[in-house]
C-alpha positions as CSV (number, residue, x, y, z in Angstrom):
1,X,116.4,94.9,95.7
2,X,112.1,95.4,95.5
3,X,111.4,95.9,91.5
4,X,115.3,95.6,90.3
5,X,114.8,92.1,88.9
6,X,117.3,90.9,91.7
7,X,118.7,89.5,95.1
8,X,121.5,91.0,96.2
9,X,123.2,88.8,99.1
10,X,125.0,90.9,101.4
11,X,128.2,90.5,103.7
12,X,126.3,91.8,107.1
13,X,129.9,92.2,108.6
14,X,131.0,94.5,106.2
15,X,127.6,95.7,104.7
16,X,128.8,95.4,100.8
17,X,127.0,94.3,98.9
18,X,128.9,90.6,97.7
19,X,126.3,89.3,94.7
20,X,123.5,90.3,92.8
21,X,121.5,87.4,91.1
22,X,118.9,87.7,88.7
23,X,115.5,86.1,89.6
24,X,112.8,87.6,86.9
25,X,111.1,90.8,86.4
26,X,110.0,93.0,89.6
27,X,111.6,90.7,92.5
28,X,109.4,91.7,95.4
29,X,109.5,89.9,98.6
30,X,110.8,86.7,99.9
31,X,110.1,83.3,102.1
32,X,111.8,80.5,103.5
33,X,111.1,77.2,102.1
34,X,111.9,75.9,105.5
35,X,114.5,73.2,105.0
36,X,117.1,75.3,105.8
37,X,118.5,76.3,102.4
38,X,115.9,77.7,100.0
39,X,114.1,80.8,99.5
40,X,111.2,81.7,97.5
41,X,111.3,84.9,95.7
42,X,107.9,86.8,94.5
43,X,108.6,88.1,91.1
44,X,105.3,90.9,91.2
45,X,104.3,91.3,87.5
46,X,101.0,90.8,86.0
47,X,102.5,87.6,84.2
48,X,104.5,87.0,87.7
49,X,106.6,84.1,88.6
50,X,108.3,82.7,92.0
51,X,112.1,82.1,91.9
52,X,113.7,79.6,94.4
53,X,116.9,80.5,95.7
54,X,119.8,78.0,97.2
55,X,121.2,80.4,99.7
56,X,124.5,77.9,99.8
57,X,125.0,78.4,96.2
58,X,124.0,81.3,96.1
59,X,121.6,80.4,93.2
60,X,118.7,80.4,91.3
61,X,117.5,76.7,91.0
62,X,114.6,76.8,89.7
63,X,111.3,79.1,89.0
64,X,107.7,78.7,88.0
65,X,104.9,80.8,86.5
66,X,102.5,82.2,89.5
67,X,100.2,84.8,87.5
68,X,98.5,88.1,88.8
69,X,101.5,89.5,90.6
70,X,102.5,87.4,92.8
71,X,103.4,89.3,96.4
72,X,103.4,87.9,99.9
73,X,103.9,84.1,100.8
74,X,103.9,81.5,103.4
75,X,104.8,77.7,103.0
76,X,102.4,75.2,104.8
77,X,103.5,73.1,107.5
78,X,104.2,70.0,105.8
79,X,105.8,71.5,102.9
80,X,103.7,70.6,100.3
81,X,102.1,74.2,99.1
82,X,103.1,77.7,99.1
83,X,100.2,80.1,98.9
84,X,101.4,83.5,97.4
85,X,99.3,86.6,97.4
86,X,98.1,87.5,93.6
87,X,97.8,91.6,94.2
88,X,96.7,92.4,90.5
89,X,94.2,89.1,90.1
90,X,92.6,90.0,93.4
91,X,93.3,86.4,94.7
92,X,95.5,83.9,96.5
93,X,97.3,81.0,94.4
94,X,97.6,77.6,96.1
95,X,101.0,76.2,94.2
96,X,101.7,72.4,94.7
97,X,105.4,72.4,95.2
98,X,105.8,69.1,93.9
99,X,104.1,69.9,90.3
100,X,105.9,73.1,90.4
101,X,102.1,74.8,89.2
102,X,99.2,76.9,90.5
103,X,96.2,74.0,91.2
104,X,93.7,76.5,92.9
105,X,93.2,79.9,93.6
106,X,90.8,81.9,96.0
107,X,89.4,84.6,95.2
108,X,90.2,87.2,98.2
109,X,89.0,90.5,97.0
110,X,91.1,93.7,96.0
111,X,94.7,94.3,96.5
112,X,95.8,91.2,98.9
113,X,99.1,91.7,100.8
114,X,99.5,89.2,103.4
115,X,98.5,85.4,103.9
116,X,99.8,83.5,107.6
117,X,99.6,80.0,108.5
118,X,99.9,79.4,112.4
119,X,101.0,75.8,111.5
120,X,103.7,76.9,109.0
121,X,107.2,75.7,107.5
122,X,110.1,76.7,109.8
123,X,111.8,79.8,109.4
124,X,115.3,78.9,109.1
């Protein structure tokens, strides 16, 4: 649900709409973690953050702060980083998954929407 501060999980059979969770201020997009049960959630604000959801509980287990509106995302390989798009800061954050924090950003010019690693994290 883009910009309604929410994930709503969604019976495919039926189409209804089974959950809504909270994740933080202007959800936006979304990206596996890669292990099968987690998904990252862009929260796109200037003071932005990046839930992660367990898609068996059907919860939010944890978030961190990821400023300059965080947007599109991919995982690395190895699972170690996830590189988010920062659309307002004109830059991509590098965010070590173990420290939970941004440790480097690249500036990238204006308006970035879209980062790809050919060697990523599985999509499951």
């Amino acid at each position: 649900a883009m910009g309604d501060n929410n994930i709503e999980v969604i019976d495919w059979r039926t189409r209804q709409i089974v959950k809504r969770v909270y994740t933080d201020k202007a959800t936006h997009n979304f990206q596996p973690r890669g292990d099968g049960r987690h998904v990252f959630v862009s929260n796109r604000t200037v003071r932005g953050s990046i839930s992660v959801f367990d898609m068996q509980t059907l919860t939010v287990v944890d978030k961190f702060d990821v400023p300059g509106g965080p947007d599109d995302m991919e995982v690395r390989a190895d699972g170690k980083e996830l590189w988010a798009t920062a659309r307002f800061a004109r830059k991509v954050q590098v965010i070590d998954l173990e420290q939970k924090k941004v440790v480097r950003s690249i500036p990238v010019g204006r308006s970035p929407h879209g980062v790809f690693f050919l060697n990523h994290a599985g999509r499951q």
